[in-house]
Each structure stands twice: as structure tokens, then as C-alpha cells.
C-alpha positions as CSV (number, residue, x, y, z in Angstrom):
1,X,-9.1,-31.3,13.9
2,X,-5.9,-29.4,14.6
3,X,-3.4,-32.2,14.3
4,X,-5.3,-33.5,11.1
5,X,-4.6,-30.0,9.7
6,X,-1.3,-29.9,10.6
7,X,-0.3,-33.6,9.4
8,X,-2.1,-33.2,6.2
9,X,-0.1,-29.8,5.3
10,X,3.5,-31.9,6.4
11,X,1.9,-34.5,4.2
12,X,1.4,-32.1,1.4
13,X,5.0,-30.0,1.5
14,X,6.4,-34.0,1.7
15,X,5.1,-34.8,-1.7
16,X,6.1,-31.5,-3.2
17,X,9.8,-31.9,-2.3
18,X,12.3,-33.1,-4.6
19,X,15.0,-35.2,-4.8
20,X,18.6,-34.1,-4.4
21,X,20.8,-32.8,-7.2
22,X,21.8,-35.7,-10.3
23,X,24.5,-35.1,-12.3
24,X,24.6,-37.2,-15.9
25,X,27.0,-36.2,-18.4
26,X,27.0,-37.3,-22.1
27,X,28.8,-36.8,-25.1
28,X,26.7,-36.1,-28.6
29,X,29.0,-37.3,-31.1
30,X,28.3,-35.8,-34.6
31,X,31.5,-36.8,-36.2
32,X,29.9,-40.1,-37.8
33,X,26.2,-38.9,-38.1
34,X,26.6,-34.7,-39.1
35,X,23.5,-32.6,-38.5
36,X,21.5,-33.0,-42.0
37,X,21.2,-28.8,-42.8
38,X,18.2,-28.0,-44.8
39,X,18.0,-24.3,-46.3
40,X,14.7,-22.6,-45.3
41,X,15.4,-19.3,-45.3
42,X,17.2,-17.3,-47.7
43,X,20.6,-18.8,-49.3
44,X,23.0,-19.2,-46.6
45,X,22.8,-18.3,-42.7
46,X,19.3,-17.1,-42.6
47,X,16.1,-17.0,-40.1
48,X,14.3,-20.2,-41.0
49,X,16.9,-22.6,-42.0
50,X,16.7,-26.2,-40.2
51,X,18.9,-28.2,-38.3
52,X,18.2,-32.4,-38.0
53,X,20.2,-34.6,-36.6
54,X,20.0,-38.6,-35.1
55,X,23.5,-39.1,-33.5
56,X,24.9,-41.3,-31.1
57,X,25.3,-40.7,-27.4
58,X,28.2,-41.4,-25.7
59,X,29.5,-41.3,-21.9
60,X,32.5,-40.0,-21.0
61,X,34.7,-42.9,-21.6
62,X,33.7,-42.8,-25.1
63,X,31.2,-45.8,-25.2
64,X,27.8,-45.6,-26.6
65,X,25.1,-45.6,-24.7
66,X,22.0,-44.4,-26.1
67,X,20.9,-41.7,-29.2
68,X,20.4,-38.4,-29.3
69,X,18.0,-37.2,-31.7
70,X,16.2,-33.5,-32.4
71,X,15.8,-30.7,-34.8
72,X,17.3,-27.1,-34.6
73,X,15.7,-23.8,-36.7
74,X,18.0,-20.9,-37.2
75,X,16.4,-17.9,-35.2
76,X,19.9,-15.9,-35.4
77,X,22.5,-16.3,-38.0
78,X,25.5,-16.7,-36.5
79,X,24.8,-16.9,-33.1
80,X,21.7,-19.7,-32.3
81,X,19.2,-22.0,-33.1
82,X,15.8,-22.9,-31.3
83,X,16.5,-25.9,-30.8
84,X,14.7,-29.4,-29.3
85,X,15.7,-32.8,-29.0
86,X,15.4,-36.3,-27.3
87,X,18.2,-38.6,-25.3
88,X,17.3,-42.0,-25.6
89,X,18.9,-44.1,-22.9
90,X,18.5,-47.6,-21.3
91,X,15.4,-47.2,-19.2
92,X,14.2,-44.1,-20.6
93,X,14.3,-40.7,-22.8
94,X,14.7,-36.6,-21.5
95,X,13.6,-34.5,-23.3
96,X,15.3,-31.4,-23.9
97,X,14.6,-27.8,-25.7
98,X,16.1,-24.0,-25.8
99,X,19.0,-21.7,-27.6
100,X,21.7,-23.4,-28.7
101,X,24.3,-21.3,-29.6
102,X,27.2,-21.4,-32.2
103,X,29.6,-20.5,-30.0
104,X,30.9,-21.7,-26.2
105,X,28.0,-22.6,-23.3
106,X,24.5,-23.4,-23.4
107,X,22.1,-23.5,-21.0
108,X,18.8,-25.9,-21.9
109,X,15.6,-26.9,-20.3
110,X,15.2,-30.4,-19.4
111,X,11.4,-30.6,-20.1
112,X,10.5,-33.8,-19.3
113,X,11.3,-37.8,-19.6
114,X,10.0,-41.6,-20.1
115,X,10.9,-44.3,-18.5
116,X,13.3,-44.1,-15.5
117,X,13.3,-40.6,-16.5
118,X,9.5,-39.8,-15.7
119,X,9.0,-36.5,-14.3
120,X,12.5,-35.1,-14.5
121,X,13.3,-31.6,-14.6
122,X,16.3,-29.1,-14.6
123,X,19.3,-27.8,-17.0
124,X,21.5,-29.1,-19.8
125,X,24.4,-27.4,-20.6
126,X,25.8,-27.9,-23.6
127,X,29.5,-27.5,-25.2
128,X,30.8,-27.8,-28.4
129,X,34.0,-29.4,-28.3
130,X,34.7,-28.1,-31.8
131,X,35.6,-31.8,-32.8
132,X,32.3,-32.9,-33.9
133,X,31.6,-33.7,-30.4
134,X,29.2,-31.8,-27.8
135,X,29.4,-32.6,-23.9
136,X,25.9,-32.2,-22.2
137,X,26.2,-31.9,-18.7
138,X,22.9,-32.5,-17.1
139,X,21.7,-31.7,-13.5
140,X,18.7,-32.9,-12.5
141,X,15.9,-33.7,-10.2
142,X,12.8,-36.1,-10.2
């Protein structure tokens, strides 16, 4: 009974490890597709107003390679938006959401994927390139 026991708890912390670190890194290129801005709120920069945006993804050589699709809502003007979206990629989507801010760095939950991408987690940051470009730099495990 003791052996049982102890193969069916190496059995169980087995399962519940996790692959090593993946690194994918992606470019969301907004020069030929801007983010559609909708004002919610009041006029201008304001609580409420809405980001949407269907762009394409790029890799780092510049070739296209998938979409990147989502919605933003301005939480604080002039600094972020709550913001969620999808990359579609052969194989699979991930699924994305979290602050986006106007300026430098973001860091954003990977929340979940399809595909090849089933069951991923971990963090997207995201850069604007201030060229109509962002680089996503995602690290990940399944």
C-alpha cells in the first residue's frame, strides 16, 4: 500500500509539471490596419472610450504570419486601456488580456489558446515601437 501511495503522488506532481520556458515574438503591425477609435466617454481622452482593431501579425523578419485581433476601453486617459485580444497563428490562437499602456512596456496575461496552443499560459510584453508597429514578446509554457 505504501509504494502505491508513493507512485501515485510521483504520478500526480508528474502531471502537474510544466514544460520549459517558450519564447515567440511577434510584431502587431497597425500601420496598414489603425485601431478603429470609438468615443464612449466624454469628447476626447475619457473613461469609456473603445479601442478595436484586426491587424496583421508579423515575425521578426517582417513576414506575416497570422492576425491579431481585440478590443481596448480607456480606463485612464493618458496612460492605459483594459485591453483583450486574440493571435491567430497557423495551428492555433492565444489569447491575451490586461493594461496596455500608452507609453514604454507592458506586461499581459496569456490566458489561454486553441489549437497547438491549448492550455498555454504566461506573459506578453508588449512595446510600441512608436512606428505603428508593437513587438510582443511572449514567454510561455503548456
Amino acid at each position: 500500500m505504501k509504494k502505491f501511495l508513493i507512485y501515485a503522488m510521483l504520478m500526480l506532481l508528474a502531471g502537474c509539471s510544466r514544460q520549459a520556458t517558450q519564447t515567440l515574438v511577434t510584431i502587431a503591425d497597425a500601420r496598414s490596419s489603425p485601431a478603429e477609435f470609438i468615443d464612449g466617454g466624454a469628447p476626447g481622452d475619457s473613461p469609456g472610450d473603445i479601442l478595436v482593431f484586426d491587424q496583421p501579425l508579423l515575425n521578426t523578419d517582417m513576414q506575416e504570419i497570422g492576425n491579431n485581433s481585440g478590443s481596448c476601453i480607456r480606463t485612464r486617459p493618458g496612460h492605459s486601456f483594459q485591453c483583450q485580444w486574440t493571435l491567430s497563428l497557423e495551428g492555433g490562437t492565444i489569447q491575451v488580456a490586461g493594461r496596455e499602456l500608452d507609453q514604454g512596456t507592458s506586461a499581459i496575461a496569456i490566458t489561454g489558446g486553441t489549437g497547438l496552443y491549448a492550455g498555454i499560459r504566461g506573459e506578453m510584453s508588449s512595446t510600441n515601437n512608436n512606428n505603428g508597429t508593437f513587438t510582443q514578446n511572449l514567454l510561455y509554457w503548456k
